[in-house]
BANUMAR-15197 format. One line per field, with one value per residue (C-alpha): residue in one letter; x, y, z; residue number from 1. Coordinates in nm, 3 decimals, always signed. Layout:
res c(A:...)
c1 c(X:...)
c2 c(Y:...)
c3 c(Z:...)
n c(NUM:...)
//
This chain:
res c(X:X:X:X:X:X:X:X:X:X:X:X:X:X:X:X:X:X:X:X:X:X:X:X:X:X:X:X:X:X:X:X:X:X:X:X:X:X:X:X:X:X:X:X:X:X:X:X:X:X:X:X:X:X:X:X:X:X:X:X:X:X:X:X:X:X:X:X:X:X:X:X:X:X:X:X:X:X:X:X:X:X:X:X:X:X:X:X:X:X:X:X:X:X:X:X:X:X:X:X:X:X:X:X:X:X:X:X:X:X:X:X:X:X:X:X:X:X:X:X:X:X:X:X:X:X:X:X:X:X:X:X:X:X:X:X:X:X:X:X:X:X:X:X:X:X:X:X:X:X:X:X:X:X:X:X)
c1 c(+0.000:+0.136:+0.123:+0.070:+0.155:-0.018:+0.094:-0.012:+0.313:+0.672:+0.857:+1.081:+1.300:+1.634:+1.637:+1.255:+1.264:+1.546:+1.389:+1.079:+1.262:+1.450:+1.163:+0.993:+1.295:+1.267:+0.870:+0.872:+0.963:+0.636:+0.465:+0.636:+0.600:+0.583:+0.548:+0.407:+0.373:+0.087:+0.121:-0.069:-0.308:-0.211:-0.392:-0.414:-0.386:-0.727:-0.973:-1.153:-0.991:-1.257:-1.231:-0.871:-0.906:-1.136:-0.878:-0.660:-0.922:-1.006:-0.586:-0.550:-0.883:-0.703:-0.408:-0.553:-0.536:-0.880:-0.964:-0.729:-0.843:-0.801:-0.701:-0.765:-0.503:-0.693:-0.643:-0.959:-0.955:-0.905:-0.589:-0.416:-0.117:+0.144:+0.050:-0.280:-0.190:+0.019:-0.227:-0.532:-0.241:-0.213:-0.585:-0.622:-0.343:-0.548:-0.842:-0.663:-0.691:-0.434:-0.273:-0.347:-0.371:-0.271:-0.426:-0.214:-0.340:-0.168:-0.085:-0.512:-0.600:-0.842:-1.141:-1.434:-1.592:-1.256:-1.245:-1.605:-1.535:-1.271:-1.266:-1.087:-0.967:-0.677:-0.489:-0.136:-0.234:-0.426:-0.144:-0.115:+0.175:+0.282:+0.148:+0.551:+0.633:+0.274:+0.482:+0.762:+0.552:+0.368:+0.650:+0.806:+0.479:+0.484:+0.818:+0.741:+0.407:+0.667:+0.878:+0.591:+0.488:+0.806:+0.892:+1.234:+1.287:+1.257:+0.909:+0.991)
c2 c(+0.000:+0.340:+0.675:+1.000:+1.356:+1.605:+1.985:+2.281:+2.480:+2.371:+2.306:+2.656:+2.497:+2.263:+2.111:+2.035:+1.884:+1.672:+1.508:+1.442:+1.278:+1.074:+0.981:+0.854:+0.627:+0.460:+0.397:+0.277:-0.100:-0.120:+0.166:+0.343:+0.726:+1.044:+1.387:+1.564:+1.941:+2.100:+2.496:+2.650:+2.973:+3.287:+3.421:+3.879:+3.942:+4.122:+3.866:+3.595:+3.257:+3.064:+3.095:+3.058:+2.728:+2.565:+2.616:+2.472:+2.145:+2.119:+2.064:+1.819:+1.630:+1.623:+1.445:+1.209:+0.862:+0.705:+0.401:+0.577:+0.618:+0.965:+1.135:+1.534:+1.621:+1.859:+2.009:+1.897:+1.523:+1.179:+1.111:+0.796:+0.666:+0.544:+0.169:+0.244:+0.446:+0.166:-0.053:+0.117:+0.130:-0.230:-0.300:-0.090:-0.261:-0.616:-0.491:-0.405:-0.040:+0.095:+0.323:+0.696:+0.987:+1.223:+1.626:+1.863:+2.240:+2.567:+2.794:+2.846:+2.499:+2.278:+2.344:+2.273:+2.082:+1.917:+1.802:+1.644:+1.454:+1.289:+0.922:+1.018:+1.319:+1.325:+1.511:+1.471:+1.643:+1.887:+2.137:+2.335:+2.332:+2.479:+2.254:+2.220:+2.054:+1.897:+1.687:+1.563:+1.481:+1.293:+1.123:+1.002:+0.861:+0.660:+0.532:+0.460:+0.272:+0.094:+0.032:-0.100:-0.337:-0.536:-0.506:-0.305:-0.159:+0.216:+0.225:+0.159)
c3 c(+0.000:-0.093:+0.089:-0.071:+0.142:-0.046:+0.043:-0.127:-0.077:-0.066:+0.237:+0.267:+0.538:+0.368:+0.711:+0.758:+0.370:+0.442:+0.789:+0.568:+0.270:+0.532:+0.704:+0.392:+0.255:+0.605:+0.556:+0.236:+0.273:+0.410:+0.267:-0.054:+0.007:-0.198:-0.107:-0.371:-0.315:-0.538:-0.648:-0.348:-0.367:-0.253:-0.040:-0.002:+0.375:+0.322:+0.176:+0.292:+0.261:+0.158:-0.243:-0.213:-0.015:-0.283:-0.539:-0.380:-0.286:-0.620:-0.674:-0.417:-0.524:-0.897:-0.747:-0.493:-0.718:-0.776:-0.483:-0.235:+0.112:+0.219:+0.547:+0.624:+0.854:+1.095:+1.458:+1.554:+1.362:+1.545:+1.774:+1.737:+1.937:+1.688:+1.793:+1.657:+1.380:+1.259:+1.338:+1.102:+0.834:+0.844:+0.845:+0.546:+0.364:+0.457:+0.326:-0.013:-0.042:-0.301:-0.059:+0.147:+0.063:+0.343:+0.288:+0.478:+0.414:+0.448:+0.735:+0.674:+0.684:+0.431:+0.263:+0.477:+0.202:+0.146:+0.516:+0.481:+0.179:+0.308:+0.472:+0.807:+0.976:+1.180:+1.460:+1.525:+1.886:+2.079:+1.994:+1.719:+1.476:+1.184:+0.864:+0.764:+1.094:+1.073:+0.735:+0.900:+1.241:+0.969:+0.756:+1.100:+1.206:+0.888:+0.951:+1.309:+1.170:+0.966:+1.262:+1.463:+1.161:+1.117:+1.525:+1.506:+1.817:+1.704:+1.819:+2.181)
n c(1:2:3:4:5:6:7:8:9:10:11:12:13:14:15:16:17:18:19:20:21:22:23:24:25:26:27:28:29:30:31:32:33:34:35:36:37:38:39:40:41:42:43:44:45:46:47:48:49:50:51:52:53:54:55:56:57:58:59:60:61:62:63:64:65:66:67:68:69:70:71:72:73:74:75:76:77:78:79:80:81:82:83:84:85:86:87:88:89:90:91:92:93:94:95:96:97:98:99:100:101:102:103:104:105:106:107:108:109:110:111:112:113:114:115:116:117:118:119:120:121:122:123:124:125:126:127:128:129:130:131:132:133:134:135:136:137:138:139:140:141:142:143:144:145:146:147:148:149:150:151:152:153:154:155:156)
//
């Protein structure tokens, strides 16, 4: 099963970019990873959002492969320790899905519409971060999934 980061913008920091790619070689024995950043809207400091953020849906629905299972990544979404993060990967490998598509938004989140469309929303915790660190909190979770699923010892 594959796994798909979506991002509207690029990640500015060399550092941040390299943790992620990192990250995502580790994962992808069991799950083969790509970040794929999308051309993001943007967005005058004195409009609404909202017509902005729908461009940018419409983007990420355009790149999300057909038969994917899809993840909004969200303050408010579902929190998962790693065991069970790992765990719902697996279960969704089992039941054959092609692989996930994980939507990460901008610093102004995801289209509402967006959110509700897709098949989970997730929190990586009560706190909020900044959607770059939000990717490589992400990518490492993937490798620790990983980790979890073959029973290195990282995950301990």
């Amino acid at each position: 099963m594959k796994a798909l980061i979506l991002i509207p913008a690029p990640l500015k920091d060399k550092g941040l970019s390299a943790l992620v790619a990192d990250y995502l070689k580790r994962a992808a024995p069991t799950f083969p990873c790509e970040l794929k950043i999308l051309k993001g809207e943007r967005i005058p400091a004195k409009e609404a959002p909202a017509p902005y953020l729908e461009k940018e849906a419409k983007k990420i629905r355009d790149a999300t492969p057909q038969g994917f299972f899809t993840v909004a990544m969200q303050p408010n979404g579902k929190v998962f320790s790693s065991h069970d993060f790992s765990e719902k990967l697996q279960k969704l490998a089992d039941r054959g899905v092609r692989g996930v598509a994980f939507w990460v938004g901008s610093a102004y989140g995801l289209a509402p519409g967006l959110v509700k469309e897709a098949d989970l929303s997730l929190s990586m915790s009560p706190m909020t971060f900044p959607h770059q660190l939000a990717v490589v909190m992400l990518a490492e979770q993937l490798y620790r999934a990983h980790a979890i699923q073959k029973g290195t010892p990282y995950h301990k």
